[in-house]
N, C-alpha and C positions, 0 to 999 in steps of 0.2 A: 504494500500500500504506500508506504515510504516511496518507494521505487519510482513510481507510477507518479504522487503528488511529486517530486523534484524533476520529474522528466518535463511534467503540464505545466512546473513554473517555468522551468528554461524555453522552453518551446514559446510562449507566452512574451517571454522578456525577451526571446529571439524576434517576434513577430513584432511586438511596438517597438524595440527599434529602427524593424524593417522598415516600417511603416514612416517614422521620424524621418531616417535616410531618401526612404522616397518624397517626401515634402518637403525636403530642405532642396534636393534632384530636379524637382519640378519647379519649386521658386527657384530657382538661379537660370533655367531653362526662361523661366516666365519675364525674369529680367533681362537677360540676354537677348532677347526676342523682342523685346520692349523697349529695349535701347536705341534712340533717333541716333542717329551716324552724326559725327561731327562735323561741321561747319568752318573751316577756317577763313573769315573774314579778311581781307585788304587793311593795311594798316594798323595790323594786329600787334601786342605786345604779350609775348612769355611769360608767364608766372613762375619762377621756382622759387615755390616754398618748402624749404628741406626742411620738416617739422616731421619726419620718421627717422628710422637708422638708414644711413647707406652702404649699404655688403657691394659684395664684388656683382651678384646679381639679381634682379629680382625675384623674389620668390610668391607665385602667382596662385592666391590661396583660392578653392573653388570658392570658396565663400564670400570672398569679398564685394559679388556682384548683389547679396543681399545684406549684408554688414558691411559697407564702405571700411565703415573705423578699424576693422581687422586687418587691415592691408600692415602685410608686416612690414619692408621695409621696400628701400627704393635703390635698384641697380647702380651702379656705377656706370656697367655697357648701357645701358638704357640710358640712363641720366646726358652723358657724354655722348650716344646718339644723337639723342632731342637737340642737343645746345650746338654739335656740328651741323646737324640737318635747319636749324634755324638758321643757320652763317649765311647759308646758301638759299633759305626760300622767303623769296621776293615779300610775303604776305607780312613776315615778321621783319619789325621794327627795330626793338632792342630787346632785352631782359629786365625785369623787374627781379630782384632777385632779395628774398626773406628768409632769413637767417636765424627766426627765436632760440633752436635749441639743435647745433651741429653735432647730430650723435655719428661720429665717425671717425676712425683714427686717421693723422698727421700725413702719412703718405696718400691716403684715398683723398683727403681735402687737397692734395696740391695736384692729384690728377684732375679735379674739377677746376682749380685754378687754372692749370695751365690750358684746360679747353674752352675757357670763357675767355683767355688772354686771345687763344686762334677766333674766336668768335668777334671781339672786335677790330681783330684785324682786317674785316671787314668795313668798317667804316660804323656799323651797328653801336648802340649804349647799351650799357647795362647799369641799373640806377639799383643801390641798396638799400634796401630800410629794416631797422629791425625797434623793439622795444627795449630790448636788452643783446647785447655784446657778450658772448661768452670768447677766450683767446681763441679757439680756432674757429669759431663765427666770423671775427674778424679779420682772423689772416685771410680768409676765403673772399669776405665783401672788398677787403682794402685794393680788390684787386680791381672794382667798378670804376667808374668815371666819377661818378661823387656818391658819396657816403651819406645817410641821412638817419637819424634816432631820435625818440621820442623827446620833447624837451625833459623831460622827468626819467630818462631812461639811464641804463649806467652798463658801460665798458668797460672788459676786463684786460689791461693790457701790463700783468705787471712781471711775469715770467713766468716759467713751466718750475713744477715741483711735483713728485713722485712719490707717493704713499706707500707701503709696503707693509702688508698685515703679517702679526708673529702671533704663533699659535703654540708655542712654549709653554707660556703657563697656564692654558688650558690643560695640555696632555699631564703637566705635573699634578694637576689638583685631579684629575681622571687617573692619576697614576699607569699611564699609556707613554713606554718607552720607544722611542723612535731610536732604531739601529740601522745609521745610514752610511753606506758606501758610495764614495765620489773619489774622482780623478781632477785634477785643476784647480787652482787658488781661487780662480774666480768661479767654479763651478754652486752658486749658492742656492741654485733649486729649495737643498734642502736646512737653508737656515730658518724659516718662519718654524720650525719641526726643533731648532736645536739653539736659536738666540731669543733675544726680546728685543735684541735691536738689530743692525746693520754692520756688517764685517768689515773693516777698514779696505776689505778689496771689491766689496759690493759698493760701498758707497763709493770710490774712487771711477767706478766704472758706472755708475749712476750721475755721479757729476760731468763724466767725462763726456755720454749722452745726449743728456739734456741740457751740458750746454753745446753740445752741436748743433742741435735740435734748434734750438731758441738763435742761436748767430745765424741760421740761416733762416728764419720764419723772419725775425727783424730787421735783415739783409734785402726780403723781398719784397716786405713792408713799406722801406727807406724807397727800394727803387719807385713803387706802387704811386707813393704820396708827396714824388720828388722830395725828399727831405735826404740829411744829412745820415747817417748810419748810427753815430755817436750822440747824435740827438735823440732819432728812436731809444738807442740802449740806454738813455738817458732816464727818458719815461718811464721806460720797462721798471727800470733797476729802482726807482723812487716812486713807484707809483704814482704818479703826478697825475694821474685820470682818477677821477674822487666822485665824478657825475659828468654828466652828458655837456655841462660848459666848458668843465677842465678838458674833454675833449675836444673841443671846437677853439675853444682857446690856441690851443698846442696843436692844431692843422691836424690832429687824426679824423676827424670826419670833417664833411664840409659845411653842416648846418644840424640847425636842431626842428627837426618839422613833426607834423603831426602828419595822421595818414591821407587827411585830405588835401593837405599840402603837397604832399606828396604824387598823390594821386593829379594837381593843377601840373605841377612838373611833370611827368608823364605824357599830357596834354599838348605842353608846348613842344616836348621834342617830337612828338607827331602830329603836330601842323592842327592841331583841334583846338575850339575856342573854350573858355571853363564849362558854358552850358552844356557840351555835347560830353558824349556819352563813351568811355574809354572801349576800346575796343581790347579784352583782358583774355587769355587762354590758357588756364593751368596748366601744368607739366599731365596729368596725366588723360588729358582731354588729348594735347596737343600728338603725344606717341600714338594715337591712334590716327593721328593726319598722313600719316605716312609709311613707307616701308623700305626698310636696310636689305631687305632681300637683292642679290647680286646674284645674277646668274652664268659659272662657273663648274665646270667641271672638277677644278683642283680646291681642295679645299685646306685652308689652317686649323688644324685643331687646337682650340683653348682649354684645357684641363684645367677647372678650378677647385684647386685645393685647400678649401676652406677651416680653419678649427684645428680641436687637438689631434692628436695622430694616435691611432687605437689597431688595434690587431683586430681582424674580423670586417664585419660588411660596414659597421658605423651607421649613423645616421645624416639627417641633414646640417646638423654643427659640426659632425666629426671628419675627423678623413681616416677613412675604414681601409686600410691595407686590402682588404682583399677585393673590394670595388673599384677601388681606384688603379690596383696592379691592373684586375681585368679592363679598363677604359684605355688604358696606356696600350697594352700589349692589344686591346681592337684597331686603336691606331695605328699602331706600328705596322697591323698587318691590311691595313686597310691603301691599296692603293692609290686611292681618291685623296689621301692626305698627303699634302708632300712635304708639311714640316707640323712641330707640335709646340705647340708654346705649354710649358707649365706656370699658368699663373697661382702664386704661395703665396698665404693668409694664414700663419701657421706659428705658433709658438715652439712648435714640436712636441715628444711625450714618447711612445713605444721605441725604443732602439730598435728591436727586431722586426718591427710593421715597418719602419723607417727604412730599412736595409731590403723589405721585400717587394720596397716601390721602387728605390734604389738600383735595385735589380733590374726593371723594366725600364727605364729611365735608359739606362748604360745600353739594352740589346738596343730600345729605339733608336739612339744615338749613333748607332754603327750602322743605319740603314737609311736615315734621314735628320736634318737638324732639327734638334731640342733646343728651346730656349726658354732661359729661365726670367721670367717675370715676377718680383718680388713687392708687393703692399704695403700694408703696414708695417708686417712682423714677417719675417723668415729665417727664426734660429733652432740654432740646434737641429732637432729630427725637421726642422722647418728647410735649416742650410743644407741638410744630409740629403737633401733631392736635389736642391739647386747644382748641387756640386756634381751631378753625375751628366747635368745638362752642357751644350756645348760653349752656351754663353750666358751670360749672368748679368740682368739688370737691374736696379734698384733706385728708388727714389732716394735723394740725400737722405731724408728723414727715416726709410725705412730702418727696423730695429733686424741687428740680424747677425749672424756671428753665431756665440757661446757653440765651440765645438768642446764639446766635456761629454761626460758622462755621470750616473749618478745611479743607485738604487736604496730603495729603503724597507726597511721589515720593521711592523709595529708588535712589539711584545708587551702584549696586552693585559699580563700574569696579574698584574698588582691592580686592574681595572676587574678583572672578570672574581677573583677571588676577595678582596677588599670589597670593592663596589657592589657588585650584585650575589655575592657569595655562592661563586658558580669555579669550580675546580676540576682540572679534566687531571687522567692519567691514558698513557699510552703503550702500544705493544709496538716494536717493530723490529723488521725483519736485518736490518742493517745500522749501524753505528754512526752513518747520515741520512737515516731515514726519515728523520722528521727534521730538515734542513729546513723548509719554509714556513714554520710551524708559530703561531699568535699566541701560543699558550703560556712560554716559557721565554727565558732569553736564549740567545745561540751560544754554543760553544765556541771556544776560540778556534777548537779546528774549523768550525760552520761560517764563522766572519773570515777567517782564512781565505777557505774555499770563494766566498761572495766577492772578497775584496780580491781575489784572483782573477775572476770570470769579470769584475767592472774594470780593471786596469786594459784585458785583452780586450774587453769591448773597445776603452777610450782608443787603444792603439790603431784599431781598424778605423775607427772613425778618423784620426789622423792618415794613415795609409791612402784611403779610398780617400781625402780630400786632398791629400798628396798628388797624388794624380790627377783625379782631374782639375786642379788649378796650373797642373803642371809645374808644380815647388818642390823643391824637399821637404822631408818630415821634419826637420829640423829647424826648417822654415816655417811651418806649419804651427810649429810647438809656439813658438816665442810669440804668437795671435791666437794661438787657442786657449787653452787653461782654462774654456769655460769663459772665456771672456767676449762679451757682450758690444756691438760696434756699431754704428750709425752708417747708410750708404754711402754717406761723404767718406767718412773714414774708412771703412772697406774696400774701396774705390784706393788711396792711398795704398794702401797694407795689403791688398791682391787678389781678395776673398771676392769682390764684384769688377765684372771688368768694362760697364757702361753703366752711368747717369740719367736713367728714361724710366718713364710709364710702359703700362701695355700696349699702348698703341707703336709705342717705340719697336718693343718687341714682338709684335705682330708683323711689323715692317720687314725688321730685321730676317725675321725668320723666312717669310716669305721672298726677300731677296736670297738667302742661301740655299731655297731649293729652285730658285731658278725661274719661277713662276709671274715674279716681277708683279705687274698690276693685275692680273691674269686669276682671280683667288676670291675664294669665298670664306667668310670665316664663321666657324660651328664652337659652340661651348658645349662641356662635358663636367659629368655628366648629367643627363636628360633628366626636366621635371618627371614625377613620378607621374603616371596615369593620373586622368578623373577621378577616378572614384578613390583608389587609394591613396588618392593629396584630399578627398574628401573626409575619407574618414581617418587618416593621424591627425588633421585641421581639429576636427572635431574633439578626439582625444586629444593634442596637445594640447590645445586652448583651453578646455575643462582641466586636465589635470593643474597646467601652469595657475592658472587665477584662482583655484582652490588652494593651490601651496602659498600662492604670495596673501590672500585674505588669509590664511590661518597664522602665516607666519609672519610678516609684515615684516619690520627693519630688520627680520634676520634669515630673510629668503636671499641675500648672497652669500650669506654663510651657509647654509644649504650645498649652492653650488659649491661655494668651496670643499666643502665634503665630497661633493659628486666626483670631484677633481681628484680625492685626495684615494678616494678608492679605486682609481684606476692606475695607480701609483704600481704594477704590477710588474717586477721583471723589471731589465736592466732600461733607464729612462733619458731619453735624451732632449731633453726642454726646457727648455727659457729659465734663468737662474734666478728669478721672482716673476709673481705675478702681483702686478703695480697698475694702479691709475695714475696718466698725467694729468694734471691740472694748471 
């Protein structure tokens, strides 16, 4: 009877979510369908209002045809589309470009910079307005014709700083021993595990960074707002921006207007008198006016390699060794591709997933050119793909470097039997048979053994970058140790060997197979099906806004954990995880 009622509930709860799925399938059908085609007007002006994240690409949720607000975030290729394809069509005027809240890292903002610089090289404006100035808000807008902010608004222009959470005295008051094995001075992955604060060789390589970081954002600034270099660093270094006058004061913006003010200007640089009526076209009205489709027999493939680096298929944050090895090795064997760009967004994390994308990297490479396109971030298991490619780009500002290595084992003894008064005992068959074992601490032969297998790892990783930089290991050593480096500075020291965006390296690539203009370009890999980007949308979205209403201020210590349990086997990853500000 039991049997029978839990069969009638399942079946039951099977059939009203059928039933959900089908009504959520038919409104989105019903909007789609209902959707008027857009209109681009004569005398048009662009809207980009960046008020979501912007990733490397769009991620195109079924859903968002009946929950607008779901739209997760906003491409990079997309974005940089619209703003080329506006250079060139006659109907738009300039850009209007709103900046409230730049959720994006330092290298993705200067590839939008640098496409709205080619944008008015056209002859076209682009006019800024925002309420508030956050620093990478601004290095993005300083790049318009004139700057404008609310008279009551306030600019942040006063340098970058680097947070870095230590979880130290947590694991002490949990009585949870972290026993960690690393190669390199600067390899400090696992100091938040073992300090409370900053190792005199973390912070040395944290300042060395971000101040590269910063001479070049207020290098471009100076050039941006014709001002002097040492005047900016001036600003910067004193804060001297207090409110929206102290900057107009000091020529960082050009006025202090409200939005209808704004909106009169707009007016007169398209020939319209105040009465009439702007002729306005958001960014994502606007991608629908057109289409990038080239047609081409030879194609470039874009691999993007988004997130931490994980063993297994991964998800959409992760990059899953074993999807991405198979995308790689489809290219290589796909003759329609005649070169592969790897564009990294990637902190790094699994040595061994790292080494088995690695692997495909290097066969592709001996059949057609790899090129390595580097983001935000490309360190560690991040640089461990770049390096097998045949050329290496990076934005000044990319983060990327730390070739080390690192592993950790949490002994858990004095949490599990103290804390929740839970004790194991064990049988085994051999005298290291419980090598990776939480119960207990390891024996010295067992850290022996660990710290044997992380040295041979570090060596490989030196070896294989050895080569393909074409250095010695020797050369190799005295910039690795786990040390951490900015594209400018990489660029110097031989780890990157060109200063460019993806389009750079799109170019690039496609001139080394010979294909010249001749080329279509495909990114990998493919959104998932309809239905199933319908239903993780649906599970993701419920599970995410359940975790963060329950947990509130401490849903990124959540992820932090998430992080901390894939901590599995020898790890090659970014030696903290920091926010700039």
């Amino acid at each position: 009877m039991s049997f029978l009622k839990n069969m009638l509930s399942a079946l039951t709860a099977l059939i009203i979510f059928s039933g959900l799925v089908l009504v959520v399938v038919v409104g989105i059908v019903g909007v789609i369908s209902s959707e008027e085609p857009v209109t681009l007007e004569s005398n048009s002006i662009l809207h980009l209002k960046l008020n979501r994240q912007v990733g490397e690409l769009e991620k195109q949720s079924p859903l968002e045809g009946i929950f607008p607000a779901i739209a997760e975030n906003i491409g990079l290729k997309e974005l940089k589309e619209a703003i080329l394809n506006a250079k060139e069509d006659d109907k738009i005027k300039g850009i209007f470009l709103e900046t409230p809240f730049m959720m994006s890292g330092i290298a993705i903002i200067e590839e939008i910079r640098d496409a709205l610089i080619e944008f008015k090289d056209s002859g076209k404006f682009v006019i800024s307005y925002s309420e508030f100035y956050t620093e990478g808000a601004y290095y993005l807008a300083s790049v318009s014709d004139k700057v404008y902010i609310h008279p009551e608004g306030e600019l942040e222009l006063n340098g970058l700083a680097a947070n870095v959470t230590f979880f130290k005295g947590m694991l002490d008051k949990l009585e949870v021993e972290p026993q960690v094995f690393r190669v390199g001075d600067f390899k400090s992955a696992v100091e938040p595990f073992l300090r409370t604060d900053m190792s005199p060789e973390n912070r040395l390589q944290l300042e060395s960074i971000l101040n590269s970081i910063n001479d070049h954002v207020l290098s471009n600034i100076a050039e941006s707002r014709g001002m002097e270099l040492e005047q900016v660093k001036n600003i910067s270094n004193k804060m001297l921006i207090r409110n929206a006058q102290d900057a107009k004061r000091v020529n960082i913006i050009d006025d202090t207007y409200y939005l209808d003010q704004v909106y009169n200007e707009l007016k007169q640089l398209t020939g319209l008198e105040k009465e009439d009526e702007l002729e306005i076209i958001n960014y994502d009205k606007y991608k629908k006016t057109f289409s990038s489709y080239v047609n081409s027999k030879n194609v470039v493939a874009v691999i993007v390699a988004s997130g931490d680096i994980i063993s297994g298929k991964g998800d959409d944050n992760t990059v899953g060794s074993d999807k991405f090895a198979k995308e790689i090795r489809k290219a290589r064997e796909n003759d329609k591709v005649k070169a592969i760009v790897m564009r990294i967004n990637s902190p790094g994390g699994s040595f061994i997933a790292s080494d088995v994308m690695w692997r495909e990297i290097k066969l592709a490479a001996q059949e057609k050119p790899v090129i390595a396109s580097m983001s935000d971030v490309a360190a560690s298991g991040g640089y461990y793909l770049a390096m097998a490619c045949d050329t290496i780009l990076a934005q000044p500002n990319t983060i990327t470097g730390s070739i080390g290595i690192f592993s950790v084992i949490f002994n858990a003894q004095g949490f599990l039997n103290n804390k929740l008064g839970i004790t194991t005992e064990e049988v085994a068959t051999g005298e290291i048979s419980t090598l990776y074992t939480m119960s207990k601490p390891l024996s010295e032969e067992q850290q022996r053994i660990i710290q044997k297998n992380t040295d041979e790892g570090y060596e490989t990783f030196i070896s294989k970058a050895a080569e393909g930089r074409r250095m010695s290991p020797d050369a190799i050593k005295v910039i690795a140790s786990g040390r951490v480096w900015t594209g400018e500075q990489a660029l110097n020291n031989g780890l990157v060997d060109i200063l460019g965006g993806i389009d750079d390296a799109i170019t690039l690539a496609a001139e080394k197979s010979g294909v010249n203009e001749d080329y279509k370009v495909k990114y990998y890999p493919r959104q998932k099906p309809f239905i199933e980007q319908l239903l993780s949308d649906l599970e993701g979205e419920t599970k995410t806004r359940m975790m963060q209403e329950q947990l509130g201020q401490f849903y990124p210590y959540l992820k932090q954990y998430d992080k901390i349990k894939n901590l599995q086997g020898l790890q090659s990853r970014l030696p903290f995880d920091m926010t700039i500000q």
